[in-house]
MDAnalysis code that builds the backbone (N, CA, C; Angstrom):
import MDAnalysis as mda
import numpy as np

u = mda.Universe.empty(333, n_residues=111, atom_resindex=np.repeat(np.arange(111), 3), trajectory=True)
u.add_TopologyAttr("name", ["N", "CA", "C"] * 111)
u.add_TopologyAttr("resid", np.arange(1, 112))
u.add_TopologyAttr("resname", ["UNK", "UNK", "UNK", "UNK", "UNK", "UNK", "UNK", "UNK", "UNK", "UNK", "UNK", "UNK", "UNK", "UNK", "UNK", "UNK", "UNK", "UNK", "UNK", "UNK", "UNK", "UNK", "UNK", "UNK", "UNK", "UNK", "UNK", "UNK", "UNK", "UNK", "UNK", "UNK", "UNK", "UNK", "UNK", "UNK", "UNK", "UNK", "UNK", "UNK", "UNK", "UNK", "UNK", "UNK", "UNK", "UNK", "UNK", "UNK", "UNK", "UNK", "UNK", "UNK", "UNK", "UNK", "UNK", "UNK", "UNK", "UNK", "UNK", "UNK", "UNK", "UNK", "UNK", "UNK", "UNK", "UNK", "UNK", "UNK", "UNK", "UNK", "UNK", "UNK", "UNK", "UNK", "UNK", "UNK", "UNK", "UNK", "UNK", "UNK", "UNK", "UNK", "UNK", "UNK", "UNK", "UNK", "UNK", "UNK", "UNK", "UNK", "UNK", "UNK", "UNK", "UNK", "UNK", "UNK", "UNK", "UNK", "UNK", "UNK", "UNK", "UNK", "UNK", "UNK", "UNK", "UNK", "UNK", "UNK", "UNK", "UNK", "UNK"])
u.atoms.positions = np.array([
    [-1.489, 8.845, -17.619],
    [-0.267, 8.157, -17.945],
    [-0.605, 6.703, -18.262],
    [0.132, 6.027, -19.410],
    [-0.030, 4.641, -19.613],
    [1.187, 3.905, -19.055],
    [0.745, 2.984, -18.653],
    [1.442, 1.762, -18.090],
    [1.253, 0.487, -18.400],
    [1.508, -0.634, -19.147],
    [0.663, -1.844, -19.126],
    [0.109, -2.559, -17.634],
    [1.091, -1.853, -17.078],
    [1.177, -3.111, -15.642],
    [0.376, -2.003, -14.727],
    [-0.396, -0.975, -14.807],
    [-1.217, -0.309, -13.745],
    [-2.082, 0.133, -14.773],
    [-3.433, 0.515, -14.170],
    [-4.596, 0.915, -14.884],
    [-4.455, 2.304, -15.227],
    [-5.337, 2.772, -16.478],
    [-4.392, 4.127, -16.772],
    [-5.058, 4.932, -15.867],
    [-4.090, 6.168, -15.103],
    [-4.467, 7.288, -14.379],
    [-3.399, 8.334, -14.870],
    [-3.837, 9.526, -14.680],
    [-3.973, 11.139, -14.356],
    [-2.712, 11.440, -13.183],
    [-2.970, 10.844, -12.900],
    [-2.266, 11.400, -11.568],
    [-1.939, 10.656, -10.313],
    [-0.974, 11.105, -9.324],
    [-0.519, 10.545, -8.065],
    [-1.724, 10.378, -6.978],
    [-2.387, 10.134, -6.435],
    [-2.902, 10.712, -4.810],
    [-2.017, 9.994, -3.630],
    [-2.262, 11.402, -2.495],
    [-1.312, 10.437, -1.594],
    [-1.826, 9.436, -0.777],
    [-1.430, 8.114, -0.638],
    [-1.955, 7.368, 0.991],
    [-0.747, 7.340, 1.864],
    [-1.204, 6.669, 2.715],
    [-0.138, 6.301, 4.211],
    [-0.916, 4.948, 4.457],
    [0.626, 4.363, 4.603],
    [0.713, 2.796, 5.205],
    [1.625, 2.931, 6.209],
    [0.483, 2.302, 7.278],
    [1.713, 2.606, 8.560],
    [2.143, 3.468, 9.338],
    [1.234, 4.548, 8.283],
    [2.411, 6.038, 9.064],
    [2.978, 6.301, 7.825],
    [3.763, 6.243, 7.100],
    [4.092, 6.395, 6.118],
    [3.715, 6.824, 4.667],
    [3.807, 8.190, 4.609],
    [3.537, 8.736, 3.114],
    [3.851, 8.410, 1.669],
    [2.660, 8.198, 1.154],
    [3.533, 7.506, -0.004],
    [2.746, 8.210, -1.686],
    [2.643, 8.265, -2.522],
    [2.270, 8.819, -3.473],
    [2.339, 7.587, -4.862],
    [1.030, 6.850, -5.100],
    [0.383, 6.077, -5.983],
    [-0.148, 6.479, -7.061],
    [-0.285, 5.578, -8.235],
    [-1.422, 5.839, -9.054],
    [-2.921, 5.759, -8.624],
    [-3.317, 7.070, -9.008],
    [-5.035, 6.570, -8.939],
    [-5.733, 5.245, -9.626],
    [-6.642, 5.181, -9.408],
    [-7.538, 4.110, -10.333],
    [-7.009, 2.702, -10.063],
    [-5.925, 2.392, -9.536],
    [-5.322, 1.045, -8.844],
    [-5.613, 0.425, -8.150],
    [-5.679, -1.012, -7.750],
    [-5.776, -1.847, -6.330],
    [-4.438, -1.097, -5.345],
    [-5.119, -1.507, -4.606],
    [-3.691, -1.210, -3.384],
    [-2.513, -2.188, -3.984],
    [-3.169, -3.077, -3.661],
    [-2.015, -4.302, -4.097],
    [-1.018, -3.458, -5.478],
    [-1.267, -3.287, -6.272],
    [-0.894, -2.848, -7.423],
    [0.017, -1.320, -7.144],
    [-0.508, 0.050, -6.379],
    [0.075, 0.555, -5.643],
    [1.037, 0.339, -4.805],
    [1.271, -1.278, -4.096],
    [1.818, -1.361, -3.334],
    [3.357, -1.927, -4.298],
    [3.007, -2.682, -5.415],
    [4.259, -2.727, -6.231],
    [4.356, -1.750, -6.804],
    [3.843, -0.450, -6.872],
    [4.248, 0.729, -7.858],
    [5.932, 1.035, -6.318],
    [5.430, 1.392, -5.057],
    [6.479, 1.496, -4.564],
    [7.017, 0.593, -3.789],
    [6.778, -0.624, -4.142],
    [8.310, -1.464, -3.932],
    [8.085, -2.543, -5.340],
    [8.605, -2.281, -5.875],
    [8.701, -3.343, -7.457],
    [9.245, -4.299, -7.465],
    [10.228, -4.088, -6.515],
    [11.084, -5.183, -6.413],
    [11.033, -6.744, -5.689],
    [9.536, -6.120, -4.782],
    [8.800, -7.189, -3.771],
    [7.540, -8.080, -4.396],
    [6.775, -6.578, -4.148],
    [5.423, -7.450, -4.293],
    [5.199, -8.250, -5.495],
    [5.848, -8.617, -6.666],
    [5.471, -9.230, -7.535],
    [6.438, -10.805, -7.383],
    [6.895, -10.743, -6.237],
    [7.386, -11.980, -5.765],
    [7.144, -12.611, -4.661],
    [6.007, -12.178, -4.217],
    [4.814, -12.151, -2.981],
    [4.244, -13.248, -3.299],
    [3.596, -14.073, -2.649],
    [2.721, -15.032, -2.594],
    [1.638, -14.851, -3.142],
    [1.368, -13.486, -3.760],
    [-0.369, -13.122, -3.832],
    [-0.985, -13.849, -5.173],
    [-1.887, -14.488, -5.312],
    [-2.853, -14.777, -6.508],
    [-3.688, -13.547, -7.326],
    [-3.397, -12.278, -7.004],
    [-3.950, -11.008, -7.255],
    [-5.533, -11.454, -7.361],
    [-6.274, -12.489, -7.398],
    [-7.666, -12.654, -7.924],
    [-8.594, -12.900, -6.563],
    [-8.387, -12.653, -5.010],
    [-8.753, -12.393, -4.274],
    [-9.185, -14.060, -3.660],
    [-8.158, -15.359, -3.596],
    [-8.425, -16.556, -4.072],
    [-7.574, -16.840, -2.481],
    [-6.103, -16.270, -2.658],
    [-4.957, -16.933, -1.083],
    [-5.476, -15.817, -0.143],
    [-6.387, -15.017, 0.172],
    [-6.468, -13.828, 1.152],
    [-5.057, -13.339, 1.881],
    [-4.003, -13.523, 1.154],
    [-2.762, -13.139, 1.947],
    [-2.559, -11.390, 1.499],
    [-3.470, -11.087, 1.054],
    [-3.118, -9.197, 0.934],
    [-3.821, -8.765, 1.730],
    [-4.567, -8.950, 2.969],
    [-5.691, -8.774, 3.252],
    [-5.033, -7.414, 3.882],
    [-5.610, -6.160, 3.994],
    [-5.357, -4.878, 5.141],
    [-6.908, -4.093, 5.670],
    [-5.959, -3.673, 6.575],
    [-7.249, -2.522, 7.252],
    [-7.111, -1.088, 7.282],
    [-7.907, -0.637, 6.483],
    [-8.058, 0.876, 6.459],
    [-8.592, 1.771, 6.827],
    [-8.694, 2.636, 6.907],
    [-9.247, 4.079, 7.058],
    [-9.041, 5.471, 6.337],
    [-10.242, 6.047, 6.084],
    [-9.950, 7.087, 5.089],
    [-9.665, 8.492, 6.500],
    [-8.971, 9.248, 5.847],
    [-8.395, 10.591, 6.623],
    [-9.667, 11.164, 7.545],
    [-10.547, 11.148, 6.627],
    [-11.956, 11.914, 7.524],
    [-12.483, 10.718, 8.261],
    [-12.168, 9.565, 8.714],
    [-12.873, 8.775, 9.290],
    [-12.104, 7.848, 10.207],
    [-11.051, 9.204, 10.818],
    [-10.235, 8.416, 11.794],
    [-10.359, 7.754, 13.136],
    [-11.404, 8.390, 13.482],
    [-11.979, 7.407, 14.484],
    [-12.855, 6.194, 14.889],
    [-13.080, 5.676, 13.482],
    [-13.927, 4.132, 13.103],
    [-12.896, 3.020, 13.112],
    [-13.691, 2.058, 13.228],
    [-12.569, 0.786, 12.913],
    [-11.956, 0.284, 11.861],
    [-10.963, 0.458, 11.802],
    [-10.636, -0.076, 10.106],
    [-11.466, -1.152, 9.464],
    [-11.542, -0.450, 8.531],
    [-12.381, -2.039, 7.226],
    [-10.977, -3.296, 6.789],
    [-11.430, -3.717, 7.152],
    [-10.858, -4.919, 6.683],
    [-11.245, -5.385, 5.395],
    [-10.315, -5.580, 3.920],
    [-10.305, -5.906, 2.575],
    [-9.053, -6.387, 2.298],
    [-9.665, -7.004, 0.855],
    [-8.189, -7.895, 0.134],
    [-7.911, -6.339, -0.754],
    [-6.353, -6.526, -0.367],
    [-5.629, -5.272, -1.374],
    [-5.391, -5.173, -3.117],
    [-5.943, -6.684, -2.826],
    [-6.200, -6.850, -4.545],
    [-7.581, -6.705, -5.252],
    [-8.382, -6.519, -4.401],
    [-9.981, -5.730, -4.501],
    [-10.669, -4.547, -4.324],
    [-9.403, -3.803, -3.497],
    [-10.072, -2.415, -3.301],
    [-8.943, -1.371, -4.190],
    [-10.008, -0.295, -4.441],
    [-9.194, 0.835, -4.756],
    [-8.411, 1.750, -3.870],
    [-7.145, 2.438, -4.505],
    [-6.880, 3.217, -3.442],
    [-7.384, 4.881, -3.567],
    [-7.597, 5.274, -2.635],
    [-8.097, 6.985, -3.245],
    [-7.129, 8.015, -2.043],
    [-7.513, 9.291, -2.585],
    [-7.068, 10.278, -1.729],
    [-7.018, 10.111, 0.097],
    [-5.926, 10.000, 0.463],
    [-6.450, 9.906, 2.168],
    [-6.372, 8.729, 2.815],
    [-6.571, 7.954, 2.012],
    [-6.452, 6.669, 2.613],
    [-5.317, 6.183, 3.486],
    [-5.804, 5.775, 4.712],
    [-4.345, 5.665, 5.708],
    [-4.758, 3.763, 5.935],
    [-3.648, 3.394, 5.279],
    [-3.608, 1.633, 5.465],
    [-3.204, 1.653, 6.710],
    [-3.718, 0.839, 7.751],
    [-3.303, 0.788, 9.473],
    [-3.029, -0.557, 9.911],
    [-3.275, -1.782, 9.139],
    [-2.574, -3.102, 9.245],
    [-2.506, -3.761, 7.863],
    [-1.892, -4.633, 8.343],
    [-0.545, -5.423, 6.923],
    [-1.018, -6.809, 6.854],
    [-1.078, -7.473, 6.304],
    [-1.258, -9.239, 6.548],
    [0.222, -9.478, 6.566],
    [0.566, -10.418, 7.126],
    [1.922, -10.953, 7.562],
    [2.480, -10.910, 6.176],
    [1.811, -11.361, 4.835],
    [2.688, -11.457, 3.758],
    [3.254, -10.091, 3.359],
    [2.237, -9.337, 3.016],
    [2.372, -7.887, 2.809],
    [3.602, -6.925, 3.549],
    [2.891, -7.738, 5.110],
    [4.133, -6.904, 6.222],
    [5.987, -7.933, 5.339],
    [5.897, -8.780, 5.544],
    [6.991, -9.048, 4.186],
    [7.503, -8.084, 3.494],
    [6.780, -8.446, 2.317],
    [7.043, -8.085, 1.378],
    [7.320, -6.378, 1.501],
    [6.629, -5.766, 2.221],
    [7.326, -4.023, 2.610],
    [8.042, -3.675, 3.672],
    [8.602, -4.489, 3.941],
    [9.637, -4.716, 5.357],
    [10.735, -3.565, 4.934],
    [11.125, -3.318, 4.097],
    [12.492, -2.745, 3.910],
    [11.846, -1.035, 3.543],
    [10.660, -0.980, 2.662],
    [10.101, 0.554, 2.698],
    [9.774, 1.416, 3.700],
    [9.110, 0.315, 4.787],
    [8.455, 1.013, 5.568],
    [8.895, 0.741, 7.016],
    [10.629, 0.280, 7.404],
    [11.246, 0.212, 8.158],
    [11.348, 2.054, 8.549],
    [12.292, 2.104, 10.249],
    [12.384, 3.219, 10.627],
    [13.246, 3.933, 9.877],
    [13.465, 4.960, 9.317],
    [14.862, 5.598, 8.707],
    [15.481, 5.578, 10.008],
    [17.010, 5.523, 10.104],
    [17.883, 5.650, 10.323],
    [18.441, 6.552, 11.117],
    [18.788, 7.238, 12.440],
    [19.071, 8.420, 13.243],
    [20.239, 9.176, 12.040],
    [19.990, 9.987, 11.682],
    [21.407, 11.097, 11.547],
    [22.205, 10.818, 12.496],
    [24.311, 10.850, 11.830],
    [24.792, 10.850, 12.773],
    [25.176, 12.073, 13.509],
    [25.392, 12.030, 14.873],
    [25.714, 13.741, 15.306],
    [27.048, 14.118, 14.740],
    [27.204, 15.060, 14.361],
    [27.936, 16.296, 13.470],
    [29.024, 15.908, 14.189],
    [29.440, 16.021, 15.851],
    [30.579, 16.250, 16.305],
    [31.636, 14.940, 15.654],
])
């Protein structure tokens, strides 16, 4: 698929931020993923995308390597791939996805 504003990919893969499932373009920075699902934020984020304010900074872990310490990277330098579970936010980031990756909401009871 073409996009100007994401690098061209094929297809979705899924990550998790937080706990949270989410479904990205391949071939992307996180950062860039991270405005595919909230558009409305991250491009009004503080970030310099060129790895310059370190305010994207997160820590990850891939699915098969859940028991290591997260790597710590700028989200505007790494790729995202299959599996990838993002497990901390830099305060800006935690921002800027405050409203995606809030709790849903209890159902109300029926009665």
């Amino acid at each position: 698929m073409t996009d100007l504003l994401f690098r061209e990919y094929e297809k979705l893969v899924e990550i998790r931020v937080l706990g949270r499932k989410f479904s990205v373009p391949e071939k992307n920075t996180c950062l860039r993923a991270f405005q595919y699902i909230s558009p409305q934020t991250i491009p009004y984020g503080r970030f310099c995308w060129n790895q310059e304010c370190q305010l994207c900074r997160v820590g990850y872990q891939m699915a098969n390597e859940a028991n290591g310490a997260p790597r710590s990277v700028l989200a505007c330098k790494v790729l995202v791939a299959q599996g990838m579970e993002i497990v901390e936010l830099s305060d800006e980031l935690n921002w800027s996805l405050r409203e995606i990756l809030k709790p849903s909401s209890p159902r109300p009871p029926l009665d």
